[in-house]
C-alpha positions as CSV (number, residue, x, y, z in Angstrom):
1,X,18.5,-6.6,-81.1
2,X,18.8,-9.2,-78.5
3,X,17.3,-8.6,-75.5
4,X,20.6,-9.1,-72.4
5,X,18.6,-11.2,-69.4
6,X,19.2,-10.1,-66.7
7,X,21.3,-12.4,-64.0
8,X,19.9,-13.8,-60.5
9,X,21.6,-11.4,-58.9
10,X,21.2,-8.4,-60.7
11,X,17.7,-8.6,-60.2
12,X,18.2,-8.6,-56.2
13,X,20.0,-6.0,-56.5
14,X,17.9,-3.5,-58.3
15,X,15.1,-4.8,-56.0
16,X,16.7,-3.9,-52.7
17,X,18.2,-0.6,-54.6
18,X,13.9,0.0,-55.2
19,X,13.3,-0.9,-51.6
20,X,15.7,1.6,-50.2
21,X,14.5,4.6,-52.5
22,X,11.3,3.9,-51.2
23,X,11.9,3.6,-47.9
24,X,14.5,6.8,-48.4
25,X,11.8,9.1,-50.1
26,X,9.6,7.6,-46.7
27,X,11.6,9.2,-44.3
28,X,12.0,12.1,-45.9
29,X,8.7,12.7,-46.4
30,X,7.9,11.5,-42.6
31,X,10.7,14.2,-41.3
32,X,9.1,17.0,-43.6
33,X,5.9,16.7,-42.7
34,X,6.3,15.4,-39.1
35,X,9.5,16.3,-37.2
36,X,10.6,19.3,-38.7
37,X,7.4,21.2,-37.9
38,X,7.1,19.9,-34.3
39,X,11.5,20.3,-34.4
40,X,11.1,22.8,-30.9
41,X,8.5,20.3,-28.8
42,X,10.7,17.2,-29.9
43,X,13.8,18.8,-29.2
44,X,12.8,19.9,-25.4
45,X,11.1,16.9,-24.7
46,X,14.5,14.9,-25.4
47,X,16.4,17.3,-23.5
48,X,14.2,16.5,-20.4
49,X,13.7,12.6,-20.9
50,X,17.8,13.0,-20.5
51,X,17.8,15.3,-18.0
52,X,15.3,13.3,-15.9
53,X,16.9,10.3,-16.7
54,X,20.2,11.7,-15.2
55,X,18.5,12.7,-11.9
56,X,16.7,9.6,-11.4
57,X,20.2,8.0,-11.9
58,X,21.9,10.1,-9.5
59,X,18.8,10.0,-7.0
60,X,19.1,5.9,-7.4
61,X,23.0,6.2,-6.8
62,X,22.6,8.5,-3.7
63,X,20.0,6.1,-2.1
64,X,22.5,3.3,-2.7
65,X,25.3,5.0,-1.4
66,X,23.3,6.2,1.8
67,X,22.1,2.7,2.4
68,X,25.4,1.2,2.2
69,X,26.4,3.9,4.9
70,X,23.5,3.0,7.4
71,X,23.8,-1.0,6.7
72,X,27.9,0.1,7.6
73,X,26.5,2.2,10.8
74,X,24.2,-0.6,11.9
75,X,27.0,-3.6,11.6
76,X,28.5,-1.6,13.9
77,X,25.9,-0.8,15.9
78,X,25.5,-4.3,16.7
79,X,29.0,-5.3,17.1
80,X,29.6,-2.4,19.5
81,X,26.4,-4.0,21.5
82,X,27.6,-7.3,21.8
83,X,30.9,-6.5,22.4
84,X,28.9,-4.6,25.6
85,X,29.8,-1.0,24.5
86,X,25.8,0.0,24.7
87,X,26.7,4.2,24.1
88,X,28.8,3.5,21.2
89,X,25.9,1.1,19.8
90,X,23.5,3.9,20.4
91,X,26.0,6.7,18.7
92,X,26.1,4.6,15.6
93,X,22.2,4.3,15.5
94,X,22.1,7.7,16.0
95,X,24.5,8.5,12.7
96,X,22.1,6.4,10.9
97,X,18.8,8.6,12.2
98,X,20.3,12.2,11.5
99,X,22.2,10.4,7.9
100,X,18.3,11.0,6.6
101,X,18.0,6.8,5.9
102,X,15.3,6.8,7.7
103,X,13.3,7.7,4.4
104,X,14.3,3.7,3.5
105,X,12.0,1.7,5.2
106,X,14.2,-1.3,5.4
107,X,16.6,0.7,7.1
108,X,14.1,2.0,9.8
109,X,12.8,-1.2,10.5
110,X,16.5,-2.7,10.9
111,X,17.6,0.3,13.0
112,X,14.6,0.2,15.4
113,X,14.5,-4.0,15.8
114,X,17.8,-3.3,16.7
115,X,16.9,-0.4,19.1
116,X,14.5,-2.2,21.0
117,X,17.1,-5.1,21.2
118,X,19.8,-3.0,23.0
119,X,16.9,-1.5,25.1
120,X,16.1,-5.5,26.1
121,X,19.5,-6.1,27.2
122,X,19.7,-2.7,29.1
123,X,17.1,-3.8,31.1
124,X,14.9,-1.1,29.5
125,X,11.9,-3.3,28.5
126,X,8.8,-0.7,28.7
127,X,11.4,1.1,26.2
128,X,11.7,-1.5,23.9
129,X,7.9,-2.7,24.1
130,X,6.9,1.1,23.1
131,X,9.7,0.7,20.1
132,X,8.0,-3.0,18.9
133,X,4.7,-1.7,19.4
134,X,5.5,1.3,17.2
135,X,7.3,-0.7,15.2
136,X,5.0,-3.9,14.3
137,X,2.3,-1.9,12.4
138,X,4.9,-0.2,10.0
139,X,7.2,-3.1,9.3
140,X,7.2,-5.5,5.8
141,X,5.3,-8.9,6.6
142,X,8.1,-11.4,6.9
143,X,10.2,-9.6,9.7
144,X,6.8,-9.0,11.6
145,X,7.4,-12.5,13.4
146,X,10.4,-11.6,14.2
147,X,9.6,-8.2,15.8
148,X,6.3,-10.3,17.6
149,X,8.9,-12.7,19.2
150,X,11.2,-10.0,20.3
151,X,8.2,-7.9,21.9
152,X,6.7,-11.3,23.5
153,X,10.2,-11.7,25.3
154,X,10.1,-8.1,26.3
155,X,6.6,-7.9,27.4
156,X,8.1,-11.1,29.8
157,X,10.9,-9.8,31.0
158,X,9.0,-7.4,32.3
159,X,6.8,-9.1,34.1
160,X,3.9,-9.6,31.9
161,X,3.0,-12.8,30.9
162,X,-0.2,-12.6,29.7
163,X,0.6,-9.6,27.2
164,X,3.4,-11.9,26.1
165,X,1.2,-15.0,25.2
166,X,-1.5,-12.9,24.2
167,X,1.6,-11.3,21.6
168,X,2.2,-14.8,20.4
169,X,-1.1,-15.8,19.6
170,X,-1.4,-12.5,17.3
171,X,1.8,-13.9,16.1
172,X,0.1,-17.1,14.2
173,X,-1.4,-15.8,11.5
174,X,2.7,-14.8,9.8
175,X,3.7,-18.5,10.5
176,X,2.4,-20.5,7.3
177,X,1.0,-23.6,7.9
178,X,1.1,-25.4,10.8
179,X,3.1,-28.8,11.0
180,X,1.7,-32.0,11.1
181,X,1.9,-33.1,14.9
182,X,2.9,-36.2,16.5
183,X,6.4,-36.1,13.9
184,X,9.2,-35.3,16.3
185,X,11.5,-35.9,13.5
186,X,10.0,-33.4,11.2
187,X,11.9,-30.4,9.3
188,X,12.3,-27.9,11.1
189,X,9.2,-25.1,10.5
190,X,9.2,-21.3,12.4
191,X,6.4,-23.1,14.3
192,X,9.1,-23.9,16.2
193,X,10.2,-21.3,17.8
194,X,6.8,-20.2,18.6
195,X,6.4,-23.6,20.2
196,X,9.2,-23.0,22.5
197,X,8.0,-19.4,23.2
198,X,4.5,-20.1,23.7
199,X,5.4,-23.0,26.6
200,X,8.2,-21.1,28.4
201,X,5.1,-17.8,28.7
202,X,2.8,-20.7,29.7
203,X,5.3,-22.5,32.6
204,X,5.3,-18.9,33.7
205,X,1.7,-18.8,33.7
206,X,1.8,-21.8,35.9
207,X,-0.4,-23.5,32.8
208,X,2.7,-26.6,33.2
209,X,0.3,-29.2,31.7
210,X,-0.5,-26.8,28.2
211,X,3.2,-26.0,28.9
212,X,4.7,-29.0,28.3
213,X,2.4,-29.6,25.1
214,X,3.8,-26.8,23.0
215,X,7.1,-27.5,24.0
216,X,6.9,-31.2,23.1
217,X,5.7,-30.3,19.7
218,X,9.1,-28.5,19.1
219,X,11.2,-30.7,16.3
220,X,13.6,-32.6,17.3
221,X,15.7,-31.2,14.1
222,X,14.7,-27.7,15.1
223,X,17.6,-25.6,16.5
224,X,15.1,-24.6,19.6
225,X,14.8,-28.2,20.4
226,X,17.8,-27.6,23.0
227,X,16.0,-24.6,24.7
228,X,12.5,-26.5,24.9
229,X,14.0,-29.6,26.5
230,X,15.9,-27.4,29.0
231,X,12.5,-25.7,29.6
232,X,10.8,-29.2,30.0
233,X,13.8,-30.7,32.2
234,X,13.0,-26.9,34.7
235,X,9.4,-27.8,34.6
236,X,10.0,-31.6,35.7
237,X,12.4,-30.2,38.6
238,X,9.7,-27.5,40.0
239,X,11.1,-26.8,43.6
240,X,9.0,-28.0,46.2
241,X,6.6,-25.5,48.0
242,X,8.2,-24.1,51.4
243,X,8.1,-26.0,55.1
244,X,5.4,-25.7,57.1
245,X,6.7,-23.4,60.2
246,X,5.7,-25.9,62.3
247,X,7.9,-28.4,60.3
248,X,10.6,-30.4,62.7
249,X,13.1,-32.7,61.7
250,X,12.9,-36.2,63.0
251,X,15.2,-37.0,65.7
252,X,18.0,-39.0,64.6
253,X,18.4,-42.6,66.5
């Protein structure tokens, strides 16, 4: 009797059939010996990987939701503030405090910068200082220049110079690296600002010479540039000191 050889693709076939009886009689095997004994355990552990997974969903949802309402609150907030309506700004940072979004830390920060901002322009500066101060220790890294330059300009508007330069010296270290000097036309840098800061505390410190060296060091590309040569152009026209009281004019002839 001849012997029928068997085609190409009869052979792959009966090899994957082979491959998936084995790998059939695996599983089975596997779920005998494995699942089905342990069918409880696996079965409640599944129900609370999907039960967690639902309230870490809805948690993650609520927060969302919450900090679109406070971001909402505090765009108002500041809108009613410049727009001079200071008790409405305060009643929408209020609805953001009792809304619980204060558990968000980028929410407290932006709530309480803002705070201490409508305490500024109240006049209320030992309010806002005590909000920066609070504040500064608390707050992410890259707004803490920010909150630095906003207490340094509190600190002298109240009358206190030295805190305020001594607040922008702290304020260095979140700068980066210092621009090269002597480049007037240099990109712009958050030195900059500092710059302009740090001479305007100084002119008030009646340092004009150390003055006039930050404030030259200001970019001419910088968007303070305009501030810094107005505070050079004040320092240039310092009034003269008062007339002696003996002082006469000279008679006219």
């Amino acid at each position: 009797m001849v012997r029928r050889r068997l085609k190409h693709k009869e052979v792959l076939e009966r090899i994957e059939q082979n491959d998936w009886e084995v790998a059939r009689d695996k599983i089975r095997e596997f779920w005998k010996e494995t699942i089905r004994p342990n069918e409880g355990i696996l079965t409640t552990a599944i129900v609370v990987l999907v039960l967690g997974l639902g309230a870490f969903m809805f948690f993650k949802n609520t927060r969302a939701n919450r900090r679109a309402d406070a971001n909402a609150y505090l765009a108002e907030a500041r809108t009613d503030f410049e727009s001079g309506d200071t008790e409405g700004a305060l009643a929408e940072l209020l609805q953001v405090r009792e809304g619980g979004d204060y558990a968000d830390s980028r929410v407290a920060v932006a709530a309480e910068m803002l705070h201490a901002t409508i305490a500024c322009g109240s006049g209320e500066y030992e309010n806002a200082i005590t909000i920066l101060n609070d504040l500064i220790p608390k707050a992410p890294k890259p707004v803490v220049p920010d909150l630095m330059y906003e207490l340094s300009m509190a600190q002298e508007s109240n009358d206190d110079a030295e805190a305020a330069n001594k607040t922008l010296d702290e304020m260095t270290p979140y700068l980066g690296e210092e621009p090269a000097s002597g480049k007037p036309d240099r990109e712009a840098s958050p030195w900059d600002r500092y710059y302009f800061r740090k001479g305007r505390v100084l002119a008030k410190l009646k340092k004009e010479k150390e003055a006039v060296e930050f404030l030259l060091k200001v970019s001419e590309r910088s968007r303070w540039i305009v501030d810094a040569r107005a505070e050079l152009a004040w320092i240039k026209a310092k009034p003269a000191g008062a007339l002696s009281p003996g002082w006469q004019p000279s008679p006219e002839g």
